[in-house]
N, C-alpha and C positions, 0 to 999 in steps of 0.2 A: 518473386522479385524479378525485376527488369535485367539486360544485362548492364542494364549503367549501372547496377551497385556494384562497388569494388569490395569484391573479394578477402583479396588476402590481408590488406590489415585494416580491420575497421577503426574505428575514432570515435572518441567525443567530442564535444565543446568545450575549446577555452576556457569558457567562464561557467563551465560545469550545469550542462543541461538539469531539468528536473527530473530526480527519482523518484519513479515510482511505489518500487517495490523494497522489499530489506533481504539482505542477506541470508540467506538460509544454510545451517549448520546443522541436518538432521541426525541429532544421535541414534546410531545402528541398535536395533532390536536384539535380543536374547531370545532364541526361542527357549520356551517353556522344556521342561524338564517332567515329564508323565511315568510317574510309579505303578508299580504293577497294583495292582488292587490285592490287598492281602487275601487266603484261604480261610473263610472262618469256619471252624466246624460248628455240627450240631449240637448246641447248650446239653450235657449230661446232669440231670437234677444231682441235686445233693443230699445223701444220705442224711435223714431225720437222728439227730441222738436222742437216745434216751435217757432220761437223766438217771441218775445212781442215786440211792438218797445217803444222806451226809456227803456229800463231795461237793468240793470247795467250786462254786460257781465261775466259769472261765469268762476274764476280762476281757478287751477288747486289746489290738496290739497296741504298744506306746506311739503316740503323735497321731491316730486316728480319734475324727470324733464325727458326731453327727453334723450335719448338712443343718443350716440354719432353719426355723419352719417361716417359709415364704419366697426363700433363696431364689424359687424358678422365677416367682412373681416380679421380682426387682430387676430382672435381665431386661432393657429396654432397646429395640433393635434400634440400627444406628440410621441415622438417618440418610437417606440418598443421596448421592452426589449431584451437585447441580450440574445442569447441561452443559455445555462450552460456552454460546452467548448468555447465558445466564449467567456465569460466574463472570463474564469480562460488562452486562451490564453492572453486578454488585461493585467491581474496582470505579465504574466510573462514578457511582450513586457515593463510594467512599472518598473518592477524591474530589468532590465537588464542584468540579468545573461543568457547566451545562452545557456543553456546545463542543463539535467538529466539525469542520468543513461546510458551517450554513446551518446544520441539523442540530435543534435543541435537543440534546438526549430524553428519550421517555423509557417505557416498557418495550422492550424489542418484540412481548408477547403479543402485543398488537400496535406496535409503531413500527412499520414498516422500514421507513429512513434511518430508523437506528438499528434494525436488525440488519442494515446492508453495511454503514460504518463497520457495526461490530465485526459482523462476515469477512469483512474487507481484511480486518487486521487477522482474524484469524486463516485464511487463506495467504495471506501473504506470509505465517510462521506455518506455513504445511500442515496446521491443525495441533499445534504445538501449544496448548492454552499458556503455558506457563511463559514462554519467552510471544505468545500475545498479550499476556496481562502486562509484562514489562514494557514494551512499546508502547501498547495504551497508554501507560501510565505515564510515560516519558512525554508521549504527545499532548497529552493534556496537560501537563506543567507547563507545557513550550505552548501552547494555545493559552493558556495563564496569562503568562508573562510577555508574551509577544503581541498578544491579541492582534491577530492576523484581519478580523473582519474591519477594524479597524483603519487600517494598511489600504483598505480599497479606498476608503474617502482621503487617504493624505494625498499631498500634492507633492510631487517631484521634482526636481529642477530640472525643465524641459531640454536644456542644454547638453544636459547629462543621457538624457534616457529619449526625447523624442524618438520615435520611429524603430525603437530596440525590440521592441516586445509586443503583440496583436491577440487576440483571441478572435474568432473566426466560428460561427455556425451555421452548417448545411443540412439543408432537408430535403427532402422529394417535391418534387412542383404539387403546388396542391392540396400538400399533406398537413394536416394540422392534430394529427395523434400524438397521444399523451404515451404512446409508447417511445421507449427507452431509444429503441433502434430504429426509429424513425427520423433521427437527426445523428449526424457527428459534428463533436467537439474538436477546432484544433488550436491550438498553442504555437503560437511562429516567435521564433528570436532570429533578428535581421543582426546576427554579430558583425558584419560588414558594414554595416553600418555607424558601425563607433568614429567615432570623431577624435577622443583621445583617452588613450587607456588609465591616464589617470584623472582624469575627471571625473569618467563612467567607476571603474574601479577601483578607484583611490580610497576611499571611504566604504571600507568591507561591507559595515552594519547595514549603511544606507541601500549599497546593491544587494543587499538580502531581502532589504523590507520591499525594495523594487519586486524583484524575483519572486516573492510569497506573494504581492498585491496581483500580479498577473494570475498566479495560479488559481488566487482566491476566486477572482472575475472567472477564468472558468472553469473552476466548480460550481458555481453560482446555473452558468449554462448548462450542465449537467442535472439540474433539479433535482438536487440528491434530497431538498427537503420536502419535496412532495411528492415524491416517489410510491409507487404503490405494488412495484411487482419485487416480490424479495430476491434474493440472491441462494445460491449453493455455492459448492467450492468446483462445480462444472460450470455454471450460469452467471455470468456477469457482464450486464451491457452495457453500465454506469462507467467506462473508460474513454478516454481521449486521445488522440492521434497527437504527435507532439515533433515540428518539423525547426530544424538549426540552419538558418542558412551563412552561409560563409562567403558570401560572394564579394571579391575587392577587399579580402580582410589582408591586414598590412602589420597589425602588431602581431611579436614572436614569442615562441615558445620561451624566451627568457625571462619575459616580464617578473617579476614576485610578484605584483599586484592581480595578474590573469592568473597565478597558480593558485594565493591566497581565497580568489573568489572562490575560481574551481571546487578546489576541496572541501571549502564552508559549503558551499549550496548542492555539492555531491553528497555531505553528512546530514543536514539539514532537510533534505527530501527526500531521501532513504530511508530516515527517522520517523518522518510525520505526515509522507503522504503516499501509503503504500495500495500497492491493486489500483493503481489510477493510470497506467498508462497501458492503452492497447499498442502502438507502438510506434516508433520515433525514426525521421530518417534526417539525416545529414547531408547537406545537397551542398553542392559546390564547394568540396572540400579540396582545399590543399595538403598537398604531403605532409609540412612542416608540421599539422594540429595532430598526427598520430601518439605524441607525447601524453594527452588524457587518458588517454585507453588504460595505458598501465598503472597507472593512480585509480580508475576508476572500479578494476577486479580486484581492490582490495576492499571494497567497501558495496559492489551491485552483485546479488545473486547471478549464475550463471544464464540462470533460465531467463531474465530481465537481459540478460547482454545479447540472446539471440533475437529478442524485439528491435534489435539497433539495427537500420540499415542508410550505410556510409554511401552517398551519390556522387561523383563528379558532374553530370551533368542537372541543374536543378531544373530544367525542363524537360524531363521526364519523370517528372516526379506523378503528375494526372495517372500516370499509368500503372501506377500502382493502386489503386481501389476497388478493381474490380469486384472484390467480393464484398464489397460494401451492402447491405439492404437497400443506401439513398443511391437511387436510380440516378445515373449520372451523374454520382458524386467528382468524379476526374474531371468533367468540363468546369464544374463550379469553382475549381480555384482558379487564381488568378493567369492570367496570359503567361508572366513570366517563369511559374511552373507548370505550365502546360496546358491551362484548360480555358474557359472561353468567358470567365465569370470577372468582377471588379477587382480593384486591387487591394491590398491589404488595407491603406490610409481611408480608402472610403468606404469600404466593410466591417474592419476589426475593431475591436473595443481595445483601448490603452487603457495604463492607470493613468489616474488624475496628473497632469502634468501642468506649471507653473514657471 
């Protein structure tokens, strides 16, 4: 990081950036407890009787009998446990919903795109199937009922949302490879840009469908459904850089209506779009928005809070990329953070706006 990120108390957004990741609660291991291996001696045969004649033939003791004839045959071993995306593809094939994020669900065995979803959720519960089968299954209810692809074709009332929200994709001069990390994804929210806080956030529902229609768009840029390189819980290049800017923002940490959003879209993308963010900076923040922060670690894994980097100055933001694969990714964003490329209105994709 540059020295414009500040320090000592980082921030969220207002109106409650997108989560990527969920909360992790890893319950602590027991170790195993290892018995000594008993002493067995050497089997001593057993004295043959001879039988006595007239003497009364010796039973057998009470409650012992014989072993059934086939008993051994009947033992059927148990079957194996399925693999981890195996068992979180079987919740999705149970739950019926065919689709996340673009990606019709198939065989992870050989559909690539869904062995990276599934990956995704399980990487984001630290390999924890059991609290990834629950998110799955939660995000697929809410992909159900919400039908987020949906969300991309409605239209918004321009008044409300113009200019609030951009998606933005950079790639190498030249380069037109189908690899992963040959391009980055970014996600801009112009919060300074609001006009009035209850218009934009007055209507929770509406600024959520707003908020999922952006993400949707780029996931979309991500070509999560035509993906061909899988994922591990080290390997994942299917994420998007995700930038808040604040510049000229005027409405206050008092609002109910900036806390209401906050919270709904900080639950709301913790929930359902996790392992999606490589990582998020905050530019031209004022003091007064440090109030999310603490709403926001009761609900973002820790590991997800140090992806967060809080800027004062949002032209210097270009300078942070360096380790990007796309070769001069810092000049390609716009002049007013930093770099030499168009501006957001003539590059980015919005939702549908009306």
């Amino acid at each position: 990081m540059t020295d414009t990120a500040i320090k000592p108390t980082p921030v969220e957004s207002a109106i409650a950036p997108e989560i990527s990741e969920t909360p992790k609660a890893p319950a602590a291991e027991t170790a195993p407890v290892v018995e000594a291996a008993p002493v067995v001696a050497e089997p001593v045969p057993a004295p043959v009787a001879t039988p006595v004649a007239g003497a009364e033939p010796v039973s057998k003791a009470e409650g012992v009998t014989d072993a059934p004839a086939g008993a051994e045959k009947d033992k059927t071993p148990a079957a194996p446990e399925l693999a981890p995306i195996a068992q979180l593809w079987k919740v999705a094939q149970e739950n019926g919903h065919p689709e996340v994020w673009g990606v019709t669900l198939a065989d992870p065995e050989t559909h690539v795109p869904t062995q990276i979803v599934l990956q995704k959720y399980l990487n984001a519960n630290d390999g924890d199937i059991a609290k990834a089968k629950d998110q799955l299954t939660k995000t697929l209810e809410w992909r159900a009922k919400t039908k987020p692809l949906e969300l991309i074709k409605k239209a918004f009332t321009k008044a409300k949302f113009e200019g609030l929200g951009f998606v933005t994709v950079y790639a190498g001069e030249g380069e037109a490879s189908t690899e992963p990390e040959s391009k980055e994804v970014f996600t801009w929210n112009i919060y300074g840009g609001v006009k009035s806080i209850e218009e934009t956030f007055g209507n929770l529902e509406e600024f959520i469908e707003w908020r999922v229609a952006l993400m949707e768009i780029a996931l979309q840029e991500l070509s999560l459904s035509t993906a061909t390189k899988p994922i591990t819980a080290e390997y994942d290049p299917y994420k998007m850089f995700q930038v808040h800017d604040y510049k000229s923002i005027s409405f206050l940490r008092q609002s109910p209506a900036v806390k209401s959003a906050s919270g709904e879209t900080i639950k709301v993308f913790a929930q359902n779009y996790p392992e999606l963010l490589k990582e998020k900076f905050f530019v031209n923040v004022p003091a007064i928005m440090g109030f999310v922060y603490s709403f926001m670690k009761l609900f973002v894994a820790a590991k997800t809070i140090k992806k967060f980097h809080p800027m004062s100055n949002g032209g210097a933001l270009a300078l942070e990329f360096a380790d990007s694969k796309v070769t001069g990714l810092g000049e390609k964003l716009p002049a007013e953070y930093g770099g030499k490329g168009g501006d957001l209105k003539a590059l980015g994709k919005e939702p549908v706006l009306e």
